[in-house]
N, C-alpha and C positions, 0 to 999 in steps of 0.2 A: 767572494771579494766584493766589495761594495762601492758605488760610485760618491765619486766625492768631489764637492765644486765650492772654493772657497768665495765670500762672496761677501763685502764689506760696504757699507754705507748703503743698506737697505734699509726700506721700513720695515719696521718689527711687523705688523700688521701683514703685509704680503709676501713676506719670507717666509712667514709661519704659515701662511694660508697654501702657498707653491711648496709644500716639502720641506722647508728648511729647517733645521734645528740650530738654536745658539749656542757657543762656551762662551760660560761668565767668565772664564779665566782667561780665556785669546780675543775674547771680545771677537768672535766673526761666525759665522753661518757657516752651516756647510749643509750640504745635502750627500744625505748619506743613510747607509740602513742601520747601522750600528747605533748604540746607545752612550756611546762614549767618543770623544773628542779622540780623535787620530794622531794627535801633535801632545796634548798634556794629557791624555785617560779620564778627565775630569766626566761626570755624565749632562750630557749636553738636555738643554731645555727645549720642551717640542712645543710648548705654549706660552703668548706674553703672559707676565704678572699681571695677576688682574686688583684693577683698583675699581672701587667702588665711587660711582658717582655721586659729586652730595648733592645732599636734597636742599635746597636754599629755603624748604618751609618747616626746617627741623631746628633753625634758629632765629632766635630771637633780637630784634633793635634793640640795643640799650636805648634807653630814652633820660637825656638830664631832667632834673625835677628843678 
């Protein structure tokens, strides 16, 4: 059996760092050892999306002529 602690208006950042896994589809955490959300079966996420940071010397000023 697995422990499960629901757990809402965390940062993504330290829910995922303490244990926590997300469902996109109930929108909340839980910790738990399963792979799948308890409430909808969805498979929960154990890491933020990660976005890439931009590089602000990859573009260019327009410049009027």
């Amino acid at each position: 059996m697995s422990k499960q602690v629901l757990v809402q208006k965390v940062s993504a950042r330290r829910s995922y760092a303490a244990g926590y896994k997300y469902c996109s589809r109930c929108r909340t955490y839980h910790l738990t050892d399963s792979v799948r959300c308890p409430y909808c079966g969805i498979l929960l996420r154990n890491s933020p999306r990660k976005k890439k940071p931009v590089d602000p010397s990859k573009y260019v000023k327009p410049s009027i002529i």
